[in-house]
C-alpha positions, 0 to 999 in steps of 0.5 A: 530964799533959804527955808527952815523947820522950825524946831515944834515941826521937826519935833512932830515928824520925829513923834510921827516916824516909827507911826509911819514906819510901822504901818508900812505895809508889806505885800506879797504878789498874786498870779490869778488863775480860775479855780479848776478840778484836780486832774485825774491821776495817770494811768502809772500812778496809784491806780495800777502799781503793784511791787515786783514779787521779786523785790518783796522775797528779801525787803525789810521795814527800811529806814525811811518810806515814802508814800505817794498820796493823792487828794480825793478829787483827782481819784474819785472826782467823776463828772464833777465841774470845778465849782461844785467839787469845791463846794462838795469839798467846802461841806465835807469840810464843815462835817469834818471841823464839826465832828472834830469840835464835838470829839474833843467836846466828849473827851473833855465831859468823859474826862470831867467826869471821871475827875468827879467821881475819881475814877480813870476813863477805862476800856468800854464794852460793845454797849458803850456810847464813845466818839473815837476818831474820824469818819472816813467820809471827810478824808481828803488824802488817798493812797494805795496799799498792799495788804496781807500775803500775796499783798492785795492793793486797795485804796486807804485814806491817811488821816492824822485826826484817826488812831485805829488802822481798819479796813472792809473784810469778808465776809461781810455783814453790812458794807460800803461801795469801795472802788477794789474788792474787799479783802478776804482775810482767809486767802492771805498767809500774814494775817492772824487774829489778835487773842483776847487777853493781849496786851494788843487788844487791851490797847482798844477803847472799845473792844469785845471778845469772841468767846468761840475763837478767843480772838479780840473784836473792836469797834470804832465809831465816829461823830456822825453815827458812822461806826466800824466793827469786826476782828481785831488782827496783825497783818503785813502792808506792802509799799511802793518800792516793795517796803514791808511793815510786818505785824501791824495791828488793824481792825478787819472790819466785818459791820461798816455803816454810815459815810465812809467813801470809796476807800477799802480803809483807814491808815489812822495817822494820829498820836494815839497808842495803835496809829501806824506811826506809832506801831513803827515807830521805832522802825522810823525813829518816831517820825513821819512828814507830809507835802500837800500840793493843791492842783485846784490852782495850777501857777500855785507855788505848791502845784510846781513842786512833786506829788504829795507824799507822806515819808517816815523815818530819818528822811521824814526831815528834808535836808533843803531849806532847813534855814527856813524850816519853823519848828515848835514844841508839840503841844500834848491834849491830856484829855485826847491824845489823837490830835497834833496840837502846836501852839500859835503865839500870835499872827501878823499881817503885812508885816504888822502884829495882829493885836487881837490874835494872841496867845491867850485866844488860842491857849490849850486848858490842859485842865479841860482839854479845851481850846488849843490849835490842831495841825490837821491833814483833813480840814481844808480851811484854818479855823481860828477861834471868833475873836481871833478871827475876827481881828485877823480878817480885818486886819486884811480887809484893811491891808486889801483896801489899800492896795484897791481889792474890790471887796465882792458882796455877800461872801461864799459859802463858810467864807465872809471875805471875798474879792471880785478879780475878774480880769484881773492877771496879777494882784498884790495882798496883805502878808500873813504870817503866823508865829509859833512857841518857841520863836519862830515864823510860818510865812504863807505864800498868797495862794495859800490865804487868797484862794479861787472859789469859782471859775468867774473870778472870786477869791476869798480869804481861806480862813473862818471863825469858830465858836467851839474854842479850838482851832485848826491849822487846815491843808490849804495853809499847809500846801507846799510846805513838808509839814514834819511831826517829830515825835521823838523830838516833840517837835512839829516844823514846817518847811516851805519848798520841803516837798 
């Protein structure tokens, strides 16, 4: 007996397909493995190279470097277990995203204002209360250093949320444990004071003048109370490799308080006019990029590639994978110019566009400084603001179910959405995908979305909510990919497989 559609039938099923079609979901597969502490560095990498003397007679600034970084756990981890170097990395995180939040607060009320009584934010005196930057205390990426001549080798945190170049001197006044001596400026040939009245020391938002010496004096103080004051100086910095940045402009800090760790100082790496990128930037054509690698997940994609590494220069741009490469405008904050700010058009999640995450959500307010995404090296956790948030967890947690994740009560720690996969070797998860301006894609492995939180089998979706109306592109969804910032181009890409 032969079988017909009726004609109301097949008008249904052409009604239905794209219905059908769109909500096929796309997933990508998950190899499981426990949450485990960074291992300890070598014993040839930073903690013991030095440059041949050799070497440094005849080098000169080159036209690429790249630097050798190293995460704070597999430096300065001690006797921590996994789950509590995760949590102490969980609440540095918090810190960090709270002082960001409230240093752009300020910049936005100094600049409103000024704005009212038409008047342009000028320098401030020593008595001036300002947030410039970071604190040390939250950076997550270690490298080493030489300073001065002979050079001295001292343990430094890069950090694209910071601007001034500091580090300990002596004498010193008050100081922080470090893990090297501190550096005496008096024993090394390079170093010389910055005069008052220079253009240097007039590039300072906070800056003194020592009337006996008429050498400039900063200071830098953070969010959290923490503040660094002392000479303001030029010195030379010696890289691995015997590389040498000459007459670099940097805090020798003589008053250091407050949460600043183990480090002698601080390579700021930000937009503003005295970070190293900036003072080199014509040595490296005004550009620089990064490879994060996660070794707290050992199959992790980004634990398969080398050592995280910060490179300037022409070579800051990797020749592999440039087909995949996502590049977008950088996005200017009039009201803070240390940040990277990008601009996220919108985020998918497996192979659907998330309705509620949109470009008017994550906007910047040049007017105000407010909202606005940050590409940040310090922050662990993607920050996207409440409603966008919201509707991209959910999003998840639907794409989750359907492919049988059992959700675990409760949450952990800053996270709302976890999953019980004890047992489990091999799970498949929703795809996360976030579009930028201009038009191109940054599509995230699982691990970088999907992460271990303790060693009994919980995972948890490695994003949050905030309500502070800025957002933030945090390192875990950055690991694996060369994270490019081309100030000469105005650019920032993301390369995955670029390390």
């Amino acid at each position: 007996m032969a079988f017909s559609a009726k004609p109301q039938n097949v008008a249904l099923l052409f009604l239905f397909l794209p219905f059908l079609i769109s909500t096929c979901t796309e997933y990508h597969s998950l190899v499981l493995t426990p949450l485990r502490i960074s291992p300890d560095l070598q014993s040839d990498d930073l903690h013991t190279w030095t440059a041949d003397p050799e070497t440094l007679t005849s080098a000169e600034t080159p036209k690429s470097l790249r630097i050798d970084v190293a995460h704070r756990d597999s430096v300065f981890s001690g006797n921590h277990t996994p789950d509590l170097a995760f949590q102490l990395r969980l609440d540095r995180d918090a810190a960090r995203v709270f002082k960001i939040e409230e240093t752009l607060e300020s910049a936005s009320l100094i600049a409103a204002i000024s704005t009212r009584n038409r008047t342009r934010p000028g320098r401030k005196s020593f008595s001036s209360a300002v947030v410039s930057g970071l604190a040390q205390g939250s950076g997550e990426y270690f490298t080493r250093i030489g300073i001065g001549t002979p050079a001295r080798y001292l343990y430094m945190v890069l950090d694209t949320g910071s601007d001034v170049v500091w580090l300990q001197c002596a004498p010193c006044r008050r100081c922080y444990a470090q893990s090297d001596p501190i550096f005496d400026p008096h024993l090394s040939s390079s170093f010389s004071v910055v005069p008052c009245d220079s253009a240097l020391c007039g590039r300072l938002d906070v800056a003194g003048c020592d009337t006996r010496r008429l050498s400039c004096l900063y200071q830098v103080s953070y969010g959290d109370g923490s503040l660094t004051t002392g000479e303001f100086a030029t010195e030379t910095l010696t890289f691995r490799g015997g590389a040498r940045a000459t007459r670099i402009a940097l805090g020798c800090g003589h008053d250091n308080e407050g949460l600043f760790v183990a480090a002698a100082g601080l390579l700021g790496l930000g937009r503003g006019r005295l970070s190293f990128p900036t003072q080199a930037g014509r040595s490296f054509n005004s550009r620089f990029s990064y490879c994060l690698v996660d070794r707290t997940s050992s199959n992790s994609a980004a634990a398969t590639v080398r050592d995280s590494s910060v490179i300037f220069g022409d070579a800051a741009m990797p020749r592999t994978n440039q087909q995949l490469a996502a590049f977008t405008p950088m996005v200017q904050n009039p009201k803070m110019d240390t940040f990277y700010y990008v601009e996220v058009t919108g985020m998918s999640v497996g192979g659907t566009k998330v309705a509620g995450v949109t470009g008017k959500e994550l906007h910047l307010d040049p007017a105000t400084g407010r909202g606005g995404v940050i590409v940040d090296s310090g922050t662990s956790v993607t920050r996207l603001t409440r409603p966008a948030y919201s509707a991209l967890r959910d999003a998840f947690k639907a794409g989750a179910a359907e492919s049988g994740l059992r959700m675990s009560p409760g949450g952990f720690s800053l996270f709302d959405t976890c999953y019980d996969l004890a047992g489990k070797k091999e799970v498949k998860v929703p795809t996360v995908v976030m579009h930028l301006a201009g038009g191109s894609d940054v599509s995230l492995p699982a691990e970088n979305y999907l992460i271990p939180v303790d060693t009994k089998g919980t995972f948890c979706f490695a994003f949050a909510g905030t309500d502070s109306g800025v957002s933030i592109i945090g390192n875990i969804q950055q690991q694996g990919f060369r994270v490019v910032f081309d100030s000469a181009g105005r650019r920032v890409g993301f390369v995955p497989g670029g390390c």
